[in-house]
N, C-alpha and C positions, 0 to 999 in steps of 0.2 A: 504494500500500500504506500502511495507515494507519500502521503501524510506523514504514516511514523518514520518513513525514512527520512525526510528530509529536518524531521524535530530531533531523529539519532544524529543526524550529519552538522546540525548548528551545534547539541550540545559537545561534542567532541571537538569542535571547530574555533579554537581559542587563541589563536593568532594575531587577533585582531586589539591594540593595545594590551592594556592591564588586564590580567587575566582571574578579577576574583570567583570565589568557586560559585555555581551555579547549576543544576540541574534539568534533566528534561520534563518536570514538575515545571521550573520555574518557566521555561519557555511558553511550554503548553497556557499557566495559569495569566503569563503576561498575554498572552494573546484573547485570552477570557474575560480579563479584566477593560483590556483594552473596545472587546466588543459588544461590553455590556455598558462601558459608559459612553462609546460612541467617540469623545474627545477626553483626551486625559493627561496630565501635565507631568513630569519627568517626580513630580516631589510628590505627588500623590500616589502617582504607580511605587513609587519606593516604599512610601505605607503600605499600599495593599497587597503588595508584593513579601512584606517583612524584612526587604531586604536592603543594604548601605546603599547611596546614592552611586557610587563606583560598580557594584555589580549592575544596579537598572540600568547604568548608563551602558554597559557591554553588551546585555541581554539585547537591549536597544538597537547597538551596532550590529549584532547578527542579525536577528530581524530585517533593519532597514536593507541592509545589503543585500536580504534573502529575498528583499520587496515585499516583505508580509507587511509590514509598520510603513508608515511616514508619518518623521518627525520634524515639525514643523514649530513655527510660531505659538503657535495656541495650544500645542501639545501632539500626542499622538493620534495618529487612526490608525485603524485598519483596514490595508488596499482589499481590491476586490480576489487578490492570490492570497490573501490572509485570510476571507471571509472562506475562499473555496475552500482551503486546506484546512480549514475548521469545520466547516460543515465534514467535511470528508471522515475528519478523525474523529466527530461527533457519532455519523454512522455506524461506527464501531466499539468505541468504547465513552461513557459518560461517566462521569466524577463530579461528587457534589450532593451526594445523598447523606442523612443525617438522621443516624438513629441515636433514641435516647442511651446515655447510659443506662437505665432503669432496665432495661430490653435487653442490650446484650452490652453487659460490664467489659469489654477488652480494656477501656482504658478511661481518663473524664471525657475524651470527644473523639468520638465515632463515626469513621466519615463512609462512604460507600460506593463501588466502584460495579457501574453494570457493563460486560463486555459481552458485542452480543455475538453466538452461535460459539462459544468456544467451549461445551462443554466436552467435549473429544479431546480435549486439551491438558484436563485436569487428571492429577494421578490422585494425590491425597491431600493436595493443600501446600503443600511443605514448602515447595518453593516461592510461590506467592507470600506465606508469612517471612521467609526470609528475607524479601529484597523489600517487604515495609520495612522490618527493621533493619535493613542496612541503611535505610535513610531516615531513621531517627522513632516512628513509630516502635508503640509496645507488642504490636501482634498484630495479628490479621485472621479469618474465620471464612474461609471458603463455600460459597455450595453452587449447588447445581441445579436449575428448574428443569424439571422435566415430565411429563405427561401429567400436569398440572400439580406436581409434587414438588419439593423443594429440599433437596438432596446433601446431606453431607459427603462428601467423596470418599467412596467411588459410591456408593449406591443407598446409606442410610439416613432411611426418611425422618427430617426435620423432624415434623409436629410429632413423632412419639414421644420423644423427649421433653422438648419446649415448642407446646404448640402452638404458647401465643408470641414468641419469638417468629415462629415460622408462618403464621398470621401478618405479622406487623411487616417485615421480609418483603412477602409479596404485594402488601399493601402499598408501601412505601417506592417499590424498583419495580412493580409491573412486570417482572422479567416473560419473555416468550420465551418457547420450547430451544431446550440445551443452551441458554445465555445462561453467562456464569456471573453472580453476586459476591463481590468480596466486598468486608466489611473490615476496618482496620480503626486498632486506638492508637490515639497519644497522649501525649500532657497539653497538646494545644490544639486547635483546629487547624496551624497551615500543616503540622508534621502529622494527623492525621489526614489529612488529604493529598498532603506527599507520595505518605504509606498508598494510601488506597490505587492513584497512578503508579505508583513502580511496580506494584502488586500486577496490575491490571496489566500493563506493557510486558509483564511477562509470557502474556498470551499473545502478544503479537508478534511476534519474532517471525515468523512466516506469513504474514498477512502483507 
């Protein structure tokens, strides 16, 4: 999918002055932020971003050069290859779901990641909780929607257990047949929604 490749090829692509750290979270979320406020100013995106005004300003120069962003006077947009490449990668995987902690305690904020048709993909989970927490999340909780059940991997059905976990689940992410819901905590809401994209891009690796 040309989307996640070319979100792989900017975050790797650090040539470009000062090089502070940055991730394919922050790209993706710069590009989110940017398309939700329409125009956005370099000191605001750094709030919303969480991040020093030296990394937005990088995030920035990849972008513009990739022609996703133009940064202008009044602040940023996003060009009509920035809108495409979003919609694109929207297609396939969404970030930004919020389950209580009361529902399922991983961590104080629980964020959730729907990617869709990749249940084929899933072995046990294992590796999706790992790459939240390599990026700062406490964990992450795998499953699988399928033939209107809602699956921990490989095959045991949610609501036996916590039915209204597996209630709230499908309430909240809508998922269709074999899209896979990962749900990831942290101590904050960017590092759990971090978690929830690295988790999620793990299933894309072939797409």
């Amino acid at each position: 999918m040309y989307a996640v490749k070319k979100i792989r090829e900017l975050a790797k692509s650090r040539s470009i002055g000062p090089s502070p750290s940055f991730t394919e979270f922050d790209l993706v979320k710069t590009l989110e932020i940017v398309d939700k406020q329409k125009t956005i100013g370099r000191t605001l995106l750094s709030k919303e971003l969480g991040l020093g005004q030296g990394a937005t300003r990088t995030i920035l120069d990849h972008l513009e050069r990739a022609e996703l962003v133009e940064v202008g006077r009044l602040g940023c947009i996003l060009t009509s290859r920035g809108s495409r490449l979003l919609k694109d990668l929207r297609s396939v995987v969404r970030v930004g779901f919020w389950i209580p902690q009361a529902i399922l305690p991983i961590g104080p904020f629980n964020c959730g990641a729907l990617v869709s048709k990749a249940g084929q993909r899933i072995r046990k989970g294992l590796e999706q909780r790992d790459a939240a927490i390599r990026v700062g999340a406490s964990g992450a909780t795998t499953f699988v929607y399928r033939d209107g059940k809602l699956l921990f991997p490989p095959d045991e059905v949610a609501s036996k257990e916590w039915p209204e976990l597996s209630d709230k689940i499908i309430e909240v992410f809508q998922p269709g047949q074999n899209d896979v819901v990962i749900v990831t905590g942290a101590s904050s809401s960017r590092l759990a929604e971090a978690g929830a994209l690295a988790a999620a891009w793990t299933l894309l690796e072939n797409v």
